[in-house]
GUKOLTOR-926665 format. One line per field, with one value per residue (C-alpha): x, y, z. Coordinates in steps of 0.5 Angstrom, whole numbers. Last residue first. Layout:
GUKOLTOR-926665
c1 <- [X, ...]
c2 <- [Y, ...]
c3 <- [Z, ...]
//
This chain:
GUKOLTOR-926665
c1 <- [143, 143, 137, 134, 139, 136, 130, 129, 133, 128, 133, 137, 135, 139, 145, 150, 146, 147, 144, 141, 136, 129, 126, 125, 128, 135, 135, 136, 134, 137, 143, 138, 132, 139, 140, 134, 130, 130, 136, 137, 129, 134, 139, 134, 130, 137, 139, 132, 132, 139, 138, 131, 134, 131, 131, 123, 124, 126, 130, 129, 133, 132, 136, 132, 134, 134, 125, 123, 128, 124, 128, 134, 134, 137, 136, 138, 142, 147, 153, 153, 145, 150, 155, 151, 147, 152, 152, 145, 144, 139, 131, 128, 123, 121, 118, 113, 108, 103, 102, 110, 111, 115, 120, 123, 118, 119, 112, 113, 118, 113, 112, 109, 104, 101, 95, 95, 98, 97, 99, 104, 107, 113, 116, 120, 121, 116, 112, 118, 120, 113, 111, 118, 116, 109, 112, 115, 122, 125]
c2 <- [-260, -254, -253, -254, -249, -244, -244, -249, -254, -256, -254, -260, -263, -263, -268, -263, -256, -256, -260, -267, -267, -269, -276, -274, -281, -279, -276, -281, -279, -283, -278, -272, -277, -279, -272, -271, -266, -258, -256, -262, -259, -251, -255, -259, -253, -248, -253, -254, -246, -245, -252, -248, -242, -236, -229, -229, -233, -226, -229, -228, -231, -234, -238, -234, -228, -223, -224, -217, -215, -216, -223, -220, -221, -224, -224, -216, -216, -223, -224, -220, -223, -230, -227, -224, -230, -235, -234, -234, -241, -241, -244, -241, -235, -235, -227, -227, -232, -226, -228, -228, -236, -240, -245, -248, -248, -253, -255, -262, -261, -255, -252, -245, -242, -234, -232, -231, -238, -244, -250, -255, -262, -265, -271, -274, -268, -270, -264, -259, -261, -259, -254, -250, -251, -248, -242, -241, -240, -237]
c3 <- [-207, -210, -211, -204, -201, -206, -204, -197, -194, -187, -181, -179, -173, -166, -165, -163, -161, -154, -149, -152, -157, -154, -153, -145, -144, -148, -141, -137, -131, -125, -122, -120, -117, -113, -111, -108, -113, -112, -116, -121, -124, -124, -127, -133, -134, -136, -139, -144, -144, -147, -152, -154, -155, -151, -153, -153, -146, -143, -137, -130, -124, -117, -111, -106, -102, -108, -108, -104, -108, -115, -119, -122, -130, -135, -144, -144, -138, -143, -139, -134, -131, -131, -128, -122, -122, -120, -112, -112, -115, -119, -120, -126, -127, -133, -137, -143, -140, -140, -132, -131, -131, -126, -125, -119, -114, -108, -105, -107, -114, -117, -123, -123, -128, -125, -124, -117, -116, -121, -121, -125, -122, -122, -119, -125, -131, -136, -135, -135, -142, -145, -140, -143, -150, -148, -145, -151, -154, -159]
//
């Protein structure tokens, strides 16, 4: 499960990005482009995504993804539940929507071993603490 905090953690770091508040809701910003969003109960994110994907991406899991309200379905926009997120899930999702607003070259420099996070995906993540039997029989 992801939180809004995790997600703060990781955007802040992320060149040229600012946090703000708008009618009482956190968005994170490039300039004037908003590219992540919290619901005001922090429950639901909003993230930057190409239109052309979103109907696949919703179809692929509907009770994680979500359209945005139709007065938004002209933008590049998608909505998760963040409590059916895992961290490698929302770093990608972060780290795309992020690429979608910056200049490309601002894209092309980040290093992200720079974010002192596992790399996308579960490969190189920690290894949960043993616990109980898995201690014993080691």
């Amino acid at each position: 499960m992801v939180t809004a905090d995790d997600v703060r953690e990781l955007a802040l770091r992320l060149p040229r990005t600012t946090e703000g508040l708008v009618r009482e809701s956190v968005r994170f910003r490039v300039g004037r482009i908003v590219y992540l969003a919290f619901s005001p109960d922090e429950t639901t994110m909003g993230f930057a995504f190409p239109k052309e994907e979103r109907d696949a991406l919703i179809a692929s899991a509907p009770d994680r993804f979500q359209l945005p309200r139709p007065s938004d379905l002209r933008f590049n926009w998608v909505h998760v539940r963040l409590d059916r997120l895992e961290p490698a899930e929302m770093r990608e999702l972060v780290l795309d929507a992020w690429r979608m607003v910056v200049p490309k070259r601002v894209a092309a420099a980040l290093d992200e071993r720079a974010l002192d996070l596992p790399p996308s995906g579960h490969a190189g993540a920690p290894e949960p603490p043993a616990t109980g039997e898995d201690a014993a029989s080691s």
